[in-house]
Structure formats: structure tokens, C-alpha cells
MILUM-270249 format. One record per residue (C-alpha): residue number from 1; x, y negated, z negated. Coordinates in Angstrom, 3 decimals. Layout:
N
<NUM; <X; Y; Z>> ...
***
This chain:
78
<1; <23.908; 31.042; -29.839>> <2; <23.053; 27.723; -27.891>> <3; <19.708; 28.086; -25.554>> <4; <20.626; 27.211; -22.217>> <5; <18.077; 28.005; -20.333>> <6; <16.251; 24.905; -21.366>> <7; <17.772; 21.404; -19.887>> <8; <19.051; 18.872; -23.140>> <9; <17.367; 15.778; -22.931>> <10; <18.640; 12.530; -21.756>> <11; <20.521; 10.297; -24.084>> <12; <18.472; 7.196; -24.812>> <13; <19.823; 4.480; -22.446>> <14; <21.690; 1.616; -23.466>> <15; <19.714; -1.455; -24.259>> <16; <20.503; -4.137; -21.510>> <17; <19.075; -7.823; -21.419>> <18; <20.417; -8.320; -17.825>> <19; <18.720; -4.839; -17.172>> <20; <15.156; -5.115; -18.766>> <21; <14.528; -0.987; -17.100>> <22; <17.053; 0.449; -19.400>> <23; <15.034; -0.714; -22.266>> <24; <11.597; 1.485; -21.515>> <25; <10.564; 3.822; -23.922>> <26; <8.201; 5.862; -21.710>> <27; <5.506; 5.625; -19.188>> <28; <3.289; 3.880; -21.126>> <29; <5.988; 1.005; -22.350>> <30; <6.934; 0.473; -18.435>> <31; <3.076; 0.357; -18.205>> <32; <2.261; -2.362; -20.588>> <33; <5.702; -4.118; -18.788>> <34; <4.432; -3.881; -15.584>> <35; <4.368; -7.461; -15.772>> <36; <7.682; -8.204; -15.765>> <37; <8.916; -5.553; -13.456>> <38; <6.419; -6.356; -10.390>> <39; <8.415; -8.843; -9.332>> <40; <11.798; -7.158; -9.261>> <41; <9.772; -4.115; -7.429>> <42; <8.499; -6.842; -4.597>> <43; <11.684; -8.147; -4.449>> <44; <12.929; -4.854; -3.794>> <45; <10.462; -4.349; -1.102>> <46; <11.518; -7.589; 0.213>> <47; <15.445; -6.427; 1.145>> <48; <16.441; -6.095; 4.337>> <49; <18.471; -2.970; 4.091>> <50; <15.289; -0.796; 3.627>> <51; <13.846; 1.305; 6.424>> <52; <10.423; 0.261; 7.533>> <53; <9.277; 3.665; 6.058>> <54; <10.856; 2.526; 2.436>> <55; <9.502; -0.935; 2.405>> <56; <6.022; 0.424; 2.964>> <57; <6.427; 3.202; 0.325>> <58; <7.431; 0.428; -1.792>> <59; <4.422; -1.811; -1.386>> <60; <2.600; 1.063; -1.736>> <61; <3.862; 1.897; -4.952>> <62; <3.105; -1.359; -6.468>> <63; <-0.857; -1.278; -5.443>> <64; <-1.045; 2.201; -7.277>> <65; <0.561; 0.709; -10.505>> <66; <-1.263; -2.575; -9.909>> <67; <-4.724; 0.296; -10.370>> <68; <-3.530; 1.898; -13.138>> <69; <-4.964; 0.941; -16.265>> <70; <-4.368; 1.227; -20.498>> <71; <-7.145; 4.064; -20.322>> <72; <-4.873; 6.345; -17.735>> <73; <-1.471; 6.200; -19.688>> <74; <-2.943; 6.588; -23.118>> <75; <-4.848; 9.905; -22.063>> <76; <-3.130; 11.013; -19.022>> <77; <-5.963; 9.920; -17.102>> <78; <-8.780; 12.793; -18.465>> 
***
């Protein structure tokens, strides 16, 4: 009998070169990335079809993972 009452996980995502985000392993792969996707998040932050309230979570979002450092995704931060 299958277990349902646990969710499946995800299938792995397709590898993408025009879509570098599809090719993270985890948290701490986007982490060590961070490089190369802080300027597509700023970008983001940039368009004019967000709401004021977006924009700002945006930025927002990009000093926290500016902060974050190897120690907290390698230990979860303890």
C-alpha cells in the first residue's frame, strides 16, 4: 500500500543555461551563486509592474542574502 499521507518530492528540474535557477541544488548551492543571481533579483526589483510594497520586499530580500554567510547555510545558522 502506497503512503499518502506524506507529499512525493519534487522531480529534479531540468537543467537550463538560459535559466541558471533551474540548475540549484539546494540552499546552500543558490548560496555560494548568490553572485550570479543578485543581479537578476535587482533587476527584478527594478520592473515597473511591481507594487511599491513588492519592490521594497524585494530590496529587502537581497540585503538579508547579501548578510548571510558560508557559516549560516552549512550549519543552519547554530
Amino acid at each position: 500500500m502506497i503512503d499518502t499521507s506524506k507529499p512525493h518530492p519534487e522531480p529534479a528540474p531540468t537543467p537550463s543555461p538560459k535559466n541558471p535557477a533551474r540548475n540549484v541544488r539546494d540552499v546552500a548551492d543558490f548560496h555560494l551563486r548568490w553572485p550570479e543571481f543578485r543581479p537578476i533579483a535587482k533587476a527584478l526589483g527594478r520592473n515597473p509592474a511591481l507594487s511599491e510594497a513588492e519592490a521594497d520586499t524585494l530590496a529587502w530580500m537581497v540585503e538579508l542574502l547579501d548578510r548571510i554567510g558560508p557559516r549560516d547555510v552549512e550549519d543552519g545558522g547554530k
